[in-house]
C-alpha positions as CSV (number, residue, x, y, z in Angstrom):
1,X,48.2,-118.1,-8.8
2,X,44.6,-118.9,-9.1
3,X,43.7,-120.2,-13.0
4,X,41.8,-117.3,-15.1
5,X,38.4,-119.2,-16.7
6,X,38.7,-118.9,-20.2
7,X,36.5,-115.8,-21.5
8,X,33.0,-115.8,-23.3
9,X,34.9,-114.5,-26.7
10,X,36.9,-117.8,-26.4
11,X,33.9,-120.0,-25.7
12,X,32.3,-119.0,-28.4
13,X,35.2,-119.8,-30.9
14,X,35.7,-123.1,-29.2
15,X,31.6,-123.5,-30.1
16,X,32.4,-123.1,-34.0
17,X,35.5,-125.8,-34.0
18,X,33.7,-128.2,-31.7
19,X,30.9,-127.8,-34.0
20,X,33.2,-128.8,-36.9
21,X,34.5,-131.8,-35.3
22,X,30.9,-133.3,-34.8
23,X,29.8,-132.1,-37.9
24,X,33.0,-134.0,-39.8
25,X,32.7,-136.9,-36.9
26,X,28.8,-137.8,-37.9
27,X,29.5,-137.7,-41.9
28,X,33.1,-139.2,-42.5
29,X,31.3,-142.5,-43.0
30,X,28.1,-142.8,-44.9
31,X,27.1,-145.9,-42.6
32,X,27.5,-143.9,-39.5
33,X,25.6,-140.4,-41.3
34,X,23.6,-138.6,-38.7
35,X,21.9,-135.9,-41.1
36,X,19.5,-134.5,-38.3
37,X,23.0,-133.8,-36.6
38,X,24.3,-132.2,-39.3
39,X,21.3,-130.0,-40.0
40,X,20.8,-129.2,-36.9
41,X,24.5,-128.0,-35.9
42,X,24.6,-126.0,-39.2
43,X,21.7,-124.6,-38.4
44,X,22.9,-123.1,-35.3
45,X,25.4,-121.2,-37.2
46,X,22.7,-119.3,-39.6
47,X,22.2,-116.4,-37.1
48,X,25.5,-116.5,-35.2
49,X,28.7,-116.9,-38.1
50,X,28.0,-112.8,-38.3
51,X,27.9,-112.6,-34.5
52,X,31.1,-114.2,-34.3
53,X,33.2,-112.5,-36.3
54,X,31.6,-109.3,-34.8
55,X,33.1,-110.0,-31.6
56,X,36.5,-111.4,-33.0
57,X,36.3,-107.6,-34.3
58,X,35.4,-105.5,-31.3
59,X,38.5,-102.5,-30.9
60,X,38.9,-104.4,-26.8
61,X,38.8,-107.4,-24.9
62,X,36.0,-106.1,-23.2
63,X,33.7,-105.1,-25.8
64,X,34.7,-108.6,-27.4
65,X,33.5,-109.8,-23.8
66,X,30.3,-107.9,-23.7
67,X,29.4,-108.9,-27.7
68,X,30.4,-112.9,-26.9
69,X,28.0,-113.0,-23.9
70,X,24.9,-111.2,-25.5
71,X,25.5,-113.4,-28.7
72,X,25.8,-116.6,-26.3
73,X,22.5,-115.4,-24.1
74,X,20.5,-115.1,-27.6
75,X,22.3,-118.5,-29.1
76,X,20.9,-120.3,-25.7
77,X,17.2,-118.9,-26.2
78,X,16.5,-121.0,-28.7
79,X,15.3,-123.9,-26.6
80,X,16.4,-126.4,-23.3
81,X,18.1,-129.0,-26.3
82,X,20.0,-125.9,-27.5
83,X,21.4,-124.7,-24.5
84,X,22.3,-128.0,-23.1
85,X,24.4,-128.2,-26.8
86,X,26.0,-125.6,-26.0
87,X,27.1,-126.0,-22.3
88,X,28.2,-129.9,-22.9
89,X,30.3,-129.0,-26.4
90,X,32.3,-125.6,-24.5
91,X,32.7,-128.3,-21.9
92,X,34.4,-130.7,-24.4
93,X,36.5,-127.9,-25.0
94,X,37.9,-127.1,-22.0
95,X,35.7,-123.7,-21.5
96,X,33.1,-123.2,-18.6
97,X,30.1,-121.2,-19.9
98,X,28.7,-118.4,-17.5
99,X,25.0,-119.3,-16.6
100,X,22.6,-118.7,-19.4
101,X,19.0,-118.6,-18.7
102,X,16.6,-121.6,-19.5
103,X,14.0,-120.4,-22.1
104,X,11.0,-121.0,-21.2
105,X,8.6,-123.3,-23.9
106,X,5.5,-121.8,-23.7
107,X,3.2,-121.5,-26.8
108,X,3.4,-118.0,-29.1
109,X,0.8,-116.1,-30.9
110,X,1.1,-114.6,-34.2
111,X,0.6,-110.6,-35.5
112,X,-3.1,-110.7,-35.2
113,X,-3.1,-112.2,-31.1
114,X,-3.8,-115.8,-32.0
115,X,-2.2,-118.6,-30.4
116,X,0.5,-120.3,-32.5
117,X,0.6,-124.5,-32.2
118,X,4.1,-125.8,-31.7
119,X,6.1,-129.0,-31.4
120,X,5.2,-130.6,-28.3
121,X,6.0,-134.3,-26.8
122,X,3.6,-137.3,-27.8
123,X,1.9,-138.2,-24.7
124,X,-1.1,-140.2,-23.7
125,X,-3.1,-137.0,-23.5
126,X,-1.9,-135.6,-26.2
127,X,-3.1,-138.5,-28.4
128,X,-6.5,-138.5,-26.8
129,X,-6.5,-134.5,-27.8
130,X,-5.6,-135.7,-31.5
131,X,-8.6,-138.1,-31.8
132,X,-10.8,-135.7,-30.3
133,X,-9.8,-132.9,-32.6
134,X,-9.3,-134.5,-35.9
135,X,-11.4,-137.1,-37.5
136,X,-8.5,-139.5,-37.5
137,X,-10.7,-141.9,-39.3
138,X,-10.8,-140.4,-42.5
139,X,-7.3,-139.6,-42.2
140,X,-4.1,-140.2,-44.9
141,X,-0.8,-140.9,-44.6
142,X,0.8,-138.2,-46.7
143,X,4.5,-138.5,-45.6
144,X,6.2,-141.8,-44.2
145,X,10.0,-142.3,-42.9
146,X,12.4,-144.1,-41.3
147,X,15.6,-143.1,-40.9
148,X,19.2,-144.4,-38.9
149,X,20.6,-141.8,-37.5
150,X,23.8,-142.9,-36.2
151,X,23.1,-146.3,-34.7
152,X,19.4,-145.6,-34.0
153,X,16.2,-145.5,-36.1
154,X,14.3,-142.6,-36.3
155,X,10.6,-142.0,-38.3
156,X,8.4,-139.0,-39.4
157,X,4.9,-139.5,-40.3
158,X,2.7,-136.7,-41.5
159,X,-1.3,-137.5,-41.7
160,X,-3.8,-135.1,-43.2
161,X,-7.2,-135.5,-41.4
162,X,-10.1,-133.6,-41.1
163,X,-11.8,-131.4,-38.2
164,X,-14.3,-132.5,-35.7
165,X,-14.4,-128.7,-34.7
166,X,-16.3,-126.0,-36.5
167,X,-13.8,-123.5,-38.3
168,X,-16.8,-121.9,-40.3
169,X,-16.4,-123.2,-44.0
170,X,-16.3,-126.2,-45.5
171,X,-14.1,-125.0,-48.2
172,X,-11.1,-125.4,-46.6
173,X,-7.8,-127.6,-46.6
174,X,-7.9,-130.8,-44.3
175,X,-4.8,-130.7,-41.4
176,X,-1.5,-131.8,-41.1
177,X,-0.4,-133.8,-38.2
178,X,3.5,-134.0,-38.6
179,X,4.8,-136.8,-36.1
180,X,8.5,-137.4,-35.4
181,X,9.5,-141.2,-33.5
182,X,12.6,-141.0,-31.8
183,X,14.4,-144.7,-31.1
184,X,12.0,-146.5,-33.3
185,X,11.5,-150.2,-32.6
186,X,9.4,-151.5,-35.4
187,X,8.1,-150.4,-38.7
188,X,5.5,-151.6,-40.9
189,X,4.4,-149.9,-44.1
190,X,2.6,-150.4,-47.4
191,X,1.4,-147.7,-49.8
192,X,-1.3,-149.5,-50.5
193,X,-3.1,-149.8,-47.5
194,X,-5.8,-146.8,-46.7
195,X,-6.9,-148.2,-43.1
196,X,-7.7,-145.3,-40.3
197,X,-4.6,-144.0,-38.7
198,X,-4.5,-144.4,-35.1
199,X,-1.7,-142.7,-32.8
200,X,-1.4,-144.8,-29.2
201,X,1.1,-143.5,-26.4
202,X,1.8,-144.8,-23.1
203,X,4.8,-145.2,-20.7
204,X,6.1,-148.0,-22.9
205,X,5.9,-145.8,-25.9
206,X,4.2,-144.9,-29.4
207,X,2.3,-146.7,-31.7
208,X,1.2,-145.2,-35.1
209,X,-1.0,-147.4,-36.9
210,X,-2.1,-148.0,-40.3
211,X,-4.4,-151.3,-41.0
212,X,-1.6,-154.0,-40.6
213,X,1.4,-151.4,-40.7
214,X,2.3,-149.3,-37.8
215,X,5.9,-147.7,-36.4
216,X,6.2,-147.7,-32.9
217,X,8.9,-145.7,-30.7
218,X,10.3,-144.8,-27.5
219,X,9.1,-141.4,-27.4
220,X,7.6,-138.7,-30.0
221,X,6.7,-135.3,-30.8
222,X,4.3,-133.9,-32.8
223,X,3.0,-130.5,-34.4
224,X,0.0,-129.6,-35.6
225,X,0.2,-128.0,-39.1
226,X,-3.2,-126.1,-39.0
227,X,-4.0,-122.5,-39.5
228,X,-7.2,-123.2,-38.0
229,X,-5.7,-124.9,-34.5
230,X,-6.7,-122.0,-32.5
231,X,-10.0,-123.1,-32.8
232,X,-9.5,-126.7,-31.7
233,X,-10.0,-127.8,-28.2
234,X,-5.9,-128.0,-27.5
235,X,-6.0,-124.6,-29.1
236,X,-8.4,-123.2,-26.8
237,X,-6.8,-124.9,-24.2
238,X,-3.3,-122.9,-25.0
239,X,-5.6,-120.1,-25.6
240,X,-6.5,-119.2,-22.0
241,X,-2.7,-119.9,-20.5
242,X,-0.9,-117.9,-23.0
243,X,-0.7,-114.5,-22.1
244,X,-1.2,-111.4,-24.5
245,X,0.9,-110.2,-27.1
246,X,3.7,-107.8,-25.4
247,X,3.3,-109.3,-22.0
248,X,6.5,-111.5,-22.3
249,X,9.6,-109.5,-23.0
250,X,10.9,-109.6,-26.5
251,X,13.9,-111.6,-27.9
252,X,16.6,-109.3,-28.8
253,X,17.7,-109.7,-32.5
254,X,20.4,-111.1,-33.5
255,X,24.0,-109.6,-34.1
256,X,23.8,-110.7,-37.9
257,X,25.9,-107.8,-39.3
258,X,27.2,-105.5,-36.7
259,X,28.7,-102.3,-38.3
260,X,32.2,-102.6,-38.0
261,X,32.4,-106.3,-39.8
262,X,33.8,-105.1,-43.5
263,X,36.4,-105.7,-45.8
264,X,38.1,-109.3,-45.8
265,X,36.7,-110.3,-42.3
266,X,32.8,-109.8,-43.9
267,X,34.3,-111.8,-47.1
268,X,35.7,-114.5,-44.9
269,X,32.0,-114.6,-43.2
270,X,29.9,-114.9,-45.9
271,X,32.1,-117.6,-47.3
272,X,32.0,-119.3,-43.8
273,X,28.0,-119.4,-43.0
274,X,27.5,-119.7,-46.9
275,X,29.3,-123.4,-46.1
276,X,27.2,-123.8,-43.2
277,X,24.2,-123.4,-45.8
278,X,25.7,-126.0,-48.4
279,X,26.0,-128.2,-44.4
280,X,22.3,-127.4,-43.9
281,X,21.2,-128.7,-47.1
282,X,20.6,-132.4,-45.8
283,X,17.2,-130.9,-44.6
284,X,16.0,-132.2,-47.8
285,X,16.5,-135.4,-48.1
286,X,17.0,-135.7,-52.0
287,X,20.4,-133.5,-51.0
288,X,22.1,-135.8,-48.6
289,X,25.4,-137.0,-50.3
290,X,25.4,-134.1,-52.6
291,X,28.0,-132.2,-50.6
292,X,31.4,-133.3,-49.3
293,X,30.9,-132.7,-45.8
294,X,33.5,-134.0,-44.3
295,X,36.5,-133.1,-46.2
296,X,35.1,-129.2,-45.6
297,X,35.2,-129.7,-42.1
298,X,38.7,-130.5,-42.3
299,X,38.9,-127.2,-44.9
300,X,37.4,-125.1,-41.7
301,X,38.8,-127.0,-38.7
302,X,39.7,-124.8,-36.0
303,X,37.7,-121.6,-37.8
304,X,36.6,-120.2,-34.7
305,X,39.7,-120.4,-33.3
306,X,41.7,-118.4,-36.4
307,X,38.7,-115.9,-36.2
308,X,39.4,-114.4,-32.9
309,X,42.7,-114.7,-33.4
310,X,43.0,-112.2,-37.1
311,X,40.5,-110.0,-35.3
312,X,42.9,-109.8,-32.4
313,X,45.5,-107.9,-34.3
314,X,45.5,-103.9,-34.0
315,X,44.6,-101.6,-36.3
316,X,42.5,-101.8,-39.6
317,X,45.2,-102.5,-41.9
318,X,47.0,-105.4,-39.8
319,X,43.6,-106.4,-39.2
320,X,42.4,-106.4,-42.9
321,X,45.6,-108.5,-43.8
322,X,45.1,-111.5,-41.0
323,X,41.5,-111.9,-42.6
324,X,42.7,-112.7,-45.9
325,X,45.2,-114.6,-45.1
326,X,43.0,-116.4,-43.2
327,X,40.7,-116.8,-46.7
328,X,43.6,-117.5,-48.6
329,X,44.6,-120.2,-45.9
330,X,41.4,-121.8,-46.5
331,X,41.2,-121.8,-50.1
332,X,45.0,-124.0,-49.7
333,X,43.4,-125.8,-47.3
334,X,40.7,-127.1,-50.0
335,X,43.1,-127.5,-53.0
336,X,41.5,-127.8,-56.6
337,X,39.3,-130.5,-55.5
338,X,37.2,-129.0,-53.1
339,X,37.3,-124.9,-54.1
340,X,34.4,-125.2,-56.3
341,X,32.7,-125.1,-53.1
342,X,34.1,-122.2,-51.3
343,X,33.9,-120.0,-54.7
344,X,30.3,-120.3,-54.5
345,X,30.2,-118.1,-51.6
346,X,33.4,-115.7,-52.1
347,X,32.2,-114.6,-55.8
348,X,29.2,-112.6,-53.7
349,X,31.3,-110.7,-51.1
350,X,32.9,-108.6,-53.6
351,X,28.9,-106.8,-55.0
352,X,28.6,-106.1,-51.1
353,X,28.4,-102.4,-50.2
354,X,31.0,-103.2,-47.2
355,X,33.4,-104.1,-49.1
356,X,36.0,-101.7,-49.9
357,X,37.6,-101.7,-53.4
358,X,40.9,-102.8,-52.0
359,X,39.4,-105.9,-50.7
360,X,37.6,-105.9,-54.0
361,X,40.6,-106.0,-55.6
362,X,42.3,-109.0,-53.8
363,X,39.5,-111.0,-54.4
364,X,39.7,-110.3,-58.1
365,X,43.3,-111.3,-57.7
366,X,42.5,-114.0,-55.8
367,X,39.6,-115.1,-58.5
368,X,42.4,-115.2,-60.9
369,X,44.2,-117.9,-59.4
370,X,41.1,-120.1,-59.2
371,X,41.3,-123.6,-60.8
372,X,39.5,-123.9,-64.3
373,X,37.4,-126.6,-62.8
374,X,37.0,-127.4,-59.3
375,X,34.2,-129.7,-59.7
376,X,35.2,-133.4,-59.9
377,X,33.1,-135.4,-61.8
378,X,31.4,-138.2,-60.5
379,X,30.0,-141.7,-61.5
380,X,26.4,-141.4,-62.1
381,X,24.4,-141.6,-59.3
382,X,21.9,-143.9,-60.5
383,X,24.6,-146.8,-60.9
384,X,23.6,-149.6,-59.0
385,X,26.5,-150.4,-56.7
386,X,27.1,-154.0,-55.4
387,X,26.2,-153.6,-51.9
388,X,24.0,-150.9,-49.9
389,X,23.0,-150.1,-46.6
390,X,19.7,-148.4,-46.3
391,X,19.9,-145.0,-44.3
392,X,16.5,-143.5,-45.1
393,X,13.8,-144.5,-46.5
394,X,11.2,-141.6,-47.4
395,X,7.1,-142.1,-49.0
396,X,5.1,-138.9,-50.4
397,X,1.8,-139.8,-51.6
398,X,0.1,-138.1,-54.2
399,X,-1.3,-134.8,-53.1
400,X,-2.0,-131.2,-54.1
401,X,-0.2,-128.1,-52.5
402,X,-0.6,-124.8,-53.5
403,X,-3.1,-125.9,-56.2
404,X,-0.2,-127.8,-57.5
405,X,-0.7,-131.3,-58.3
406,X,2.2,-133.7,-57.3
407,X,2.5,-137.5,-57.9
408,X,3.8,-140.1,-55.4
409,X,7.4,-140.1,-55.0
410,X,10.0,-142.0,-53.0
411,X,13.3,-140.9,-52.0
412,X,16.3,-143.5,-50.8
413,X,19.6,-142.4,-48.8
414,X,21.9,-145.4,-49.3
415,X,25.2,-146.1,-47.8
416,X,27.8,-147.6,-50.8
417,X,31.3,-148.4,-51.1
418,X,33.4,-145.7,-52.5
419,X,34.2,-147.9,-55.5
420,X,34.6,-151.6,-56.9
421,X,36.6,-153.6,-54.3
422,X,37.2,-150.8,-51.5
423,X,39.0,-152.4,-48.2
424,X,35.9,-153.1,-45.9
425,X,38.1,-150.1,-42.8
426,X,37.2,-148.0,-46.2
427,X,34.3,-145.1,-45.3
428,X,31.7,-145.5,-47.1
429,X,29.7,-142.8,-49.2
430,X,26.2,-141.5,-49.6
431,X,23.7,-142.0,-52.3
432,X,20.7,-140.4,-53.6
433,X,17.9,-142.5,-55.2
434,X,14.8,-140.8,-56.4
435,X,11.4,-142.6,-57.7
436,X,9.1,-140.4,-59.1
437,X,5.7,-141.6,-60.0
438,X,5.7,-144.2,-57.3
439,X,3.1,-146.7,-57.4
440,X,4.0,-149.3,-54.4
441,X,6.4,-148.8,-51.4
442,X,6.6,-150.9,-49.1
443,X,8.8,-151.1,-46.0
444,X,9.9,-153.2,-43.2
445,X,12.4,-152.3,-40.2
446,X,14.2,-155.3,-41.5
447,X,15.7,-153.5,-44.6
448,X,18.2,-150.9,-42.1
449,X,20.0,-154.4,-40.9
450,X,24.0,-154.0,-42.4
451,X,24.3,-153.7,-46.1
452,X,22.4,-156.1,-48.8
453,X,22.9,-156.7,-52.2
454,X,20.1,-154.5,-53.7
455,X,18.4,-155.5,-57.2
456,X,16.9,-153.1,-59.3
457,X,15.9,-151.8,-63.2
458,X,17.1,-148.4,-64.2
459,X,16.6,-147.6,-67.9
460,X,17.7,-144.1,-69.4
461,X,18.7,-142.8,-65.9
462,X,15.2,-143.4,-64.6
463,X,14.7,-145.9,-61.5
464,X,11.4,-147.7,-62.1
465,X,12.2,-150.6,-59.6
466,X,14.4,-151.3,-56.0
467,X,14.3,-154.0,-53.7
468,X,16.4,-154.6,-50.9
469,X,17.4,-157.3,-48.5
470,X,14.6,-160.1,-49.9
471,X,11.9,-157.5,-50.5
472,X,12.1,-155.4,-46.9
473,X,12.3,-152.6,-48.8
474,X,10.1,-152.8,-52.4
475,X,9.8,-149.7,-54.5
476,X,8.3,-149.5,-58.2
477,X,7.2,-146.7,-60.1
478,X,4.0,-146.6,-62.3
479,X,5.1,-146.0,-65.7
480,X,2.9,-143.2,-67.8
């Protein structure tokens, strides 16, 4: 007998529990921490936890079908580097996904018909374009940073330079050329130096420089923060090949909520994608280490999975009962040391207009049985532990945003041992170091090379000095 393919329904669980095996696989070890991974697989889930559980709920197999595929088609949309995710990981998995169609990346324009900039790949042209548009010159470095993700270095620099093209005042905010260096092979940098930036790209790569510092990379993309881009020479340029609004057919929405998801199954997905959140919170780098990934991806392992299987069962009340068991399962799974975390997100479910009062109920029942205190307390983390291993290393100038005035600040991702004397087959944890007040950073490439002894003065839980690995990394804040 010829082998049935998996369906779309079970792809599309297998998605969520191959996403928590990378998730847990890139942050079990503070030395290996990917956080772009992590943001960027917890970001999938924003729009499609919802979707999911509204097809593990569909009354069929074929309307679960017919929900799994449109959710998949609208998951793919988001970009090439999304639906190529998605086709490798249900491979990994065992599942074959059905064709989905390659979005095309063309540029967008907003409500009022003007064209939109977007993220676009650092080429030799598009360098040239960024001279001729912006007086590069005169420009800042507002934002520098390195990064390892995983094995590889990664940098961001954000410049804010002036126009060389009439916008029709002079009162208004200079742009901001956000950069992103992928495989970086050398970094340079010193706060002090104000030299013109200049942004070099060829086949052998990028070159951002600074006066004597620069970053250079294998490849790049960069966006143009500008509301006024339109008006730029790329802009006019996107202008006449974008088409009008209306002309390209619209994205459907998204199956956040579909109406039948209530009760414990809409409990057990706002507690699910509020986790993704808490995931997603490594987008800002003063976060990273904050929350224990890992151990929650072990909480939620095989999710997906367990979803399509309690939405399987017939009828509402067999059905209602397999969700919260399913909660409940997950709430044993993450014991008194980790359901701090879960109770952030199930305390909400229960205000929800969807949920019935029997449901509302259980979880009052179930809110009972909570530990008095979930949260374990940590050592402080501005101790100074005896080795580090850099993992980011972050610079904001001083600027004003909003007509808010904010003073240099760094921000340092460090990878220490879990304690005083841990076995070196040990994983290692993350760290959190924040400078306000910066007066001198300085970096070299040097500083992510294995872990260092780092020195450093912290009085009254303020960091006013860190060096690393004989000064590749210097950082010292300008006291008031």
């Amino acid at each position: 007998m010829k082998r049935r393919e998996p369906g779309a329904a079970a792809a599309f669980g297998a998605l969520l529990d191959r996403s928590m095996v990378q998730i847990e696989a890139v942050a079990a070890d503070g030395r290996k921490f990917d956080r772009e991974a992590v943001r960027w697989i917890s970001d999938v889930w924003d729009n499609n936890t919802f979707a999911l559980f509204g097809v593990a709920v569909a009354s069929t197999r074929g309307g679960r079908e017919r929900r799994a595929r449109a959710a998949l088609t609208w998951m793919a949309g988001f970009g090439a580097e999304r639906r190529a995710w998605m086709v490798r990981s249900a491979g990994l998995t065992g599942h074959r996904l059905e064709p989905l169609p390659t979005p095309e990346a063309v540029p967008g324009r907003d409500y009022r018909g003007v064209v939109r900039p977007r993220r676009v790949p650092l080429t030799a042209d598009l360098a040239a374009g960024l001279a001729a548009d912006y007086d590069l010159t005169g420009a800042q470095v507002r934002t520098f940073q390195v990064e390892r993700a995983g094995d590889r270095l990664v940098g961001f620099v954000e410049v804010v330079a002036g126009r060389r093209f009439p916008v029709g005042s002079d009162d208004v905010d200079p742009a901001e050329l956000e950069m992103w260096l992928d495989d970086v092979t050398e970094a340079r940098f010193d706060s002090g130096d104000r030299s013109p930036v200049t942004v070099c790209a060829g086949p052998d790569g990028i070159v951002v420089g600074f006066g004597d510092g620069l970053i250079g990379a294998k490849s790049g993309s960069v966006y143009c923060d500008d509301s006024y881009w339109h008006l730029s020479g790329a802009g006019l340029t996107a202008d006449r090949r974008t088409p009008p609004n209306g002309e390209h057919p619209a994205r459907p929405a998204p199956l956040r909520r579909p109406e039948p998801l209530d009760g414990a199954a809409l409990a057990a997905a706002m507690l699910l994608r509020g986790i993704m959140w808490e995931f997603r919170m490594v987008r800002y780098v003063g976060e990273v280490g904050a929350v224990p990934i890992a151990p929650l991806c072990r909480v939620f392992a095989g999710a997906g999975t367990q979803i399509l299987a309690a939405g399987r069962r017939s009828g509402a009340e067999r059905r209602e009962e397999a969700f919260r068991r399913l909660v409940e399962e997950w709430l044993d799974r993450a014991g008194p040391a980790l359901q701090h975390w879960l109770w952030r997100w199930l305390g909400g479910p229960a205000d929800d207009p969807h949920i019935g009062e029997s449901t509302r109920s259980w979880l009052a029942a179930l809110a009972q049985q909570r530990p008095r205190s979930s949260r374990q307390g940590g050592e402080s983390s501005l101790e100074l532990p005896s080795q580090a291993e850099l993992r980011l290393a972050s610079y904001t100038a001083a600027h004003t945003r909003f007509g808010q005035e904010r003073g240099a600040s760094s921000v340092l991702n460090l990878a220490v041992p879990l304690h005083a004397g841990a076995a070196r087959d040990e994983p290692w944890k993350l760290r959190t170091l924040k400078i306000g007040n910066t007066g001198r950073f300085r970096l070299h490439a040097t500083a992510f090379d294995g872990p260092h002894r780092p020195q450093a003065i912290i009085e009254q839980d303020v960091v006013h000095s860190f060096t690393l690995h004989e000064e590749a990394l210097t950082v010292r804040r300008t006291d008031e």
